[in-house]
N, C-alpha and C positions, 0 to 999 in steps of 0.2 A: 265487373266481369269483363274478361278481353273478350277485344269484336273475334270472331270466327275469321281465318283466312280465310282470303280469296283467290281464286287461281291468276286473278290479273298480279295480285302481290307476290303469289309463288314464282310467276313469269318474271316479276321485276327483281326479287332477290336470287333468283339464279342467272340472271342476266339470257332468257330466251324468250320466247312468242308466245302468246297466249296460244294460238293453236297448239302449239308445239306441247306445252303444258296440258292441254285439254285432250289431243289426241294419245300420248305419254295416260293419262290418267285411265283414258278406257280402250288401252291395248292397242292403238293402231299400229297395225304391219308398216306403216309408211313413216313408225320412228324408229330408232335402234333401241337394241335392248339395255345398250350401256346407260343411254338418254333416259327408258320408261323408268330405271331402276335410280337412278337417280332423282326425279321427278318425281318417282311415289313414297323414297323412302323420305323427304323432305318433305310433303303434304301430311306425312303418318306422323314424324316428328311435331309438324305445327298442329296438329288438330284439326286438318282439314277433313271435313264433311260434303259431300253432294247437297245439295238444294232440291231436296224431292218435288218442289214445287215447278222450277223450273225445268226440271224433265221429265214431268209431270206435262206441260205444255211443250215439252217439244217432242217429247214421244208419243202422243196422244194417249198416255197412261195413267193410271189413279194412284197405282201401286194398290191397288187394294181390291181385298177378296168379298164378296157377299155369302152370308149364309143365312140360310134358312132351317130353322132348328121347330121342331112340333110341339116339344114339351121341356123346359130348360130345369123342371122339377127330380124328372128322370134322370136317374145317375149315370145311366149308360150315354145317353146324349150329354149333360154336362161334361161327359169324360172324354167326349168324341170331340166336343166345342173349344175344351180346355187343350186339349193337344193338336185341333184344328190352329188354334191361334198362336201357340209356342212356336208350331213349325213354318207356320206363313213368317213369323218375323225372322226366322231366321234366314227366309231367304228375302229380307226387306219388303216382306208386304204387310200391312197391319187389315185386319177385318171387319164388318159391318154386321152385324146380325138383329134378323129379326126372329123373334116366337111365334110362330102361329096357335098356340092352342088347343093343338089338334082340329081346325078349323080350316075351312075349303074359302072361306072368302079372305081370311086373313091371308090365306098362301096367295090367293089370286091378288091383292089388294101389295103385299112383301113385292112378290116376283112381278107386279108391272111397275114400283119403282126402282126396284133392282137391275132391272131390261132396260133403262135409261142411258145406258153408257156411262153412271156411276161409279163400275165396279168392272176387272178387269177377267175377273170371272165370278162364277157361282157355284157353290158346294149345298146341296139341298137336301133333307129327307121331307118327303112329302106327309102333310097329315093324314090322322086318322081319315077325318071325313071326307076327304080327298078319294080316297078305297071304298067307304062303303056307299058312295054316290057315284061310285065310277066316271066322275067326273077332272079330264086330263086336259079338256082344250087349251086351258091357260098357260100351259107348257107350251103349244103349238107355237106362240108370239118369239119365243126365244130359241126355237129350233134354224131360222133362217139368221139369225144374229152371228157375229164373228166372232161372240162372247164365248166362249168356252163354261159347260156346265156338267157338272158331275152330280149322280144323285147315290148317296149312299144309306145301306141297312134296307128300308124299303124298296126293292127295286121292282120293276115290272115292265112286262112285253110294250106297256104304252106310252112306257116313258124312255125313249132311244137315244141315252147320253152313254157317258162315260158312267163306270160304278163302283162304287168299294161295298162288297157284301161281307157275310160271315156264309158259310154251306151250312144253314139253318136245315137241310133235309140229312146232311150226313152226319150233323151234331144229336139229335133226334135219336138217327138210327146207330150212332153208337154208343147213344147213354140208355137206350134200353137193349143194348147188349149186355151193358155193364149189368146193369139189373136183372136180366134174364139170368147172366153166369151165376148172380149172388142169390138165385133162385127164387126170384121173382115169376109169378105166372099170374098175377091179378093184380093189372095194371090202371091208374088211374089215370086220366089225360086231366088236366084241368087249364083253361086259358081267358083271359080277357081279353083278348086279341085276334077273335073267329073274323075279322073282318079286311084284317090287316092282310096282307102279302107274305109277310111272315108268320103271321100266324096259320094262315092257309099251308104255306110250305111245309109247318109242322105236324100239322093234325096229317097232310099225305102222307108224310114220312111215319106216322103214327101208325095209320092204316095198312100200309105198306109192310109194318113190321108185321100188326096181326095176321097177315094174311100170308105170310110166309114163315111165323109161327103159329099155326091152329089151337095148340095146348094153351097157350097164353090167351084168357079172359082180359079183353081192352074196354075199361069203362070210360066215354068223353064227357064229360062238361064244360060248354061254355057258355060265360055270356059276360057282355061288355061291362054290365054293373056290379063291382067288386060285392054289395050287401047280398044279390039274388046268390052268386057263386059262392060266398060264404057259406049263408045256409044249404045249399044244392050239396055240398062237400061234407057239411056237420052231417047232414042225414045218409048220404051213401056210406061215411066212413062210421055212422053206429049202426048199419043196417047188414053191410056186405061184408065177406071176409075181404079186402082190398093187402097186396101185400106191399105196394110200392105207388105214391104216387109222385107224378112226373107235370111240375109247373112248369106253362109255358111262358110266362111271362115275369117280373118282377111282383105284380101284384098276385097274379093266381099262386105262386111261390108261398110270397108269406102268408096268403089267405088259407092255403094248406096249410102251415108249419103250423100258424094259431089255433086250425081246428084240431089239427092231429094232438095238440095239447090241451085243446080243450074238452077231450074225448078220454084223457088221458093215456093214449097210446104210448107205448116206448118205441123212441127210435133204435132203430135196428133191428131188435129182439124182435117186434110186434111189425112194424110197417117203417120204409125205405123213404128220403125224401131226396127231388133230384130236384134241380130248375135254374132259374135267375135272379140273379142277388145284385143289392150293390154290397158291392166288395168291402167297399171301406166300414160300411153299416155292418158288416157279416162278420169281422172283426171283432168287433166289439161286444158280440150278444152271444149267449148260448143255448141252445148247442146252435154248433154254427153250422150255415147249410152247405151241402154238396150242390154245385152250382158247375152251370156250362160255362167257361171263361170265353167270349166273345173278342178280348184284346179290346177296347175303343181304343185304347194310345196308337195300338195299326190301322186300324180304319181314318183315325186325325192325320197321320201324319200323310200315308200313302194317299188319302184324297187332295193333301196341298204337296203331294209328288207332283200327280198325274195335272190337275188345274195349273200350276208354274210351267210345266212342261208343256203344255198346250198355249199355255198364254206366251214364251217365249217361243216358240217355232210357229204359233199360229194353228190357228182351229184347224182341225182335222177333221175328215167323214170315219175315220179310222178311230174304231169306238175300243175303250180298253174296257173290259171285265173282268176285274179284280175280284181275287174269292177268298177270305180267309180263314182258314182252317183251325178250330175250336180246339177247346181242352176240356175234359174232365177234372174240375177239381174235389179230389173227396175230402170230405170233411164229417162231421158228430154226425152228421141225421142219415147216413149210408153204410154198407157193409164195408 
């Protein structure tokens, strides 16, 4: 395998300066253009590469991003993590990630070795137990840092970074318009997620609707353990006329779909099913569900936008709030 050119060699076969070479390579105003263009189309030719390492030590830089991910099971996060990491390299950073679990000590235990000056930013969603302990101080350590930290999907008033969200209240309230229009008036909520930030956002936007339509009967249940809401669902859906219900989560989704067939209901005819899928899984099975399209490939990429752009001009007080704006996909289990 040939050695990799070196910019001392590229200096010596074009007969100039190693400076000359090395300022030519990263654009200085203080060579000519005829000189950079010469200089780089001659490094492209041979193969030359940067040495991440040693500007790595002379820029006090890692090249590389931290993230913190809660559940790497979940497809919507998989899908976030997998286009987090396509987009960091294309702008030359490769990433570090840890799983929490859904776990408040594993985030706390991640983010104080990530705070080491490891990593030249951070992309986070915080865990579950993080929200239902209302416990944020451990974020405090990395608010004075020069580290740049975005926290995306779960956000909230206690956590003051940068964010990429989805409008989890205006997705809500316009997939039970959809179902209102296809004459829905006996509506289900179902969630495993009453604890989360986004789950909260949801169930408001829920209530919000009822309450601005009176005619419309709104039934909730939630609860964290998928077995309890299973049951809670088989008995409201043989007990009550329900004519549409709306999962709020991945799992309350398909814990509805399996009741609603396990009751024998027909979709459409008999009762409406809306919520959150993974996509790729929704594909493949039938009937396939009517599901909120969240995007993760824009929440991945716009979070390694917004962390490069901060980590090249340097940390800011100027916090960006990113909102991405949903889709209705309809599919078998909807009008």
């Amino acid at each position: 395998m040939n050695k990799p050119i070196t910019i001392k060699e590229i200096a010596r076969d074009l007969g100039v300066s190693f400076s000359t070479v090395s300022k030519s390579l990263n654009d200085s105003s203080e060579i000519s253009e005829k000189t950079k263009k010469k200089v780089k189309e001659y490094a492209a030719l041979r193969g030359y590469t940067p040495n991440q390492i040693a500007l790595s030590l002379k820029n006090s830089a890692t090249f590389t991003i931290g993230v913190i991910i809660p559940d790497i099971q979940n497809a919507f996060f998989a899908s976030v993590l997998k286009n987090i990491e396509i987009h960091a390299k294309s702008y030359g950073y490769r990433i570090v990630t840890f799983f929490t679990n859904e776990k408040l000590k594993e985030e706390e235990e991640s983010l104080k070795i990530l705070s080491k000056g490891l990593v030249d930013g951070l992309i986070i969603c915080p865990s579950e137990e993080t929200f239902k302990k209302r416990k944020f101080a451990h974020f405090d350590a990395v608010k004075n840092m020069n580290t740049p930290v975005l926290v995306f999907d779960r956000v909230d008033e206690n956590l003051d970074f940068d964010s990429v969200s989805v409008d989890d209240f205006g997705s809500i309230i316009s997939g039970l318009d959809y179902l209102y229009e296809k004459g829905a008036r006996s509506i289900l909520f179902a969630s495993t997620i009453p604890a989360l930030s986004v789950g909260k956002k949801r169930k408001e936007a829920f209530e919000k609707f009822l309450k601005d339509n009176p005619e419309v009967k709104g039934t909730i249940l939630e609860d964290q353990e998928n077995g309890v809401l299973q049951n809670m669902l088989l008995e409201v859906l043989k007990t009550e006329k329900i004519d549409a219900v709306f999962g709020m989560d991945i799992d309350s989704t398909m814990l509805a779909s399996g009741a609603i067939s396990m009751i024998g209901k027909e979709f459409k005819e008999e009762i409406s099913l809306l919520g959150y899928v993974n996509k790729q899984y929704n594909r493949l099975v039938y009937p396939k569900i009517s599901y909120i399209n969240q995007f993760p490939e824009k929440i991945g990429q716009m979070a390694v936008d917004i962390i490069v752009d901060k980590i090249k001009i340097g940390n800011s007080k100027i916090l960006k709030k990113e909102v991405i704006e949903t889709f209705i996909a309809i599919k078998d289990t909807s009008k």
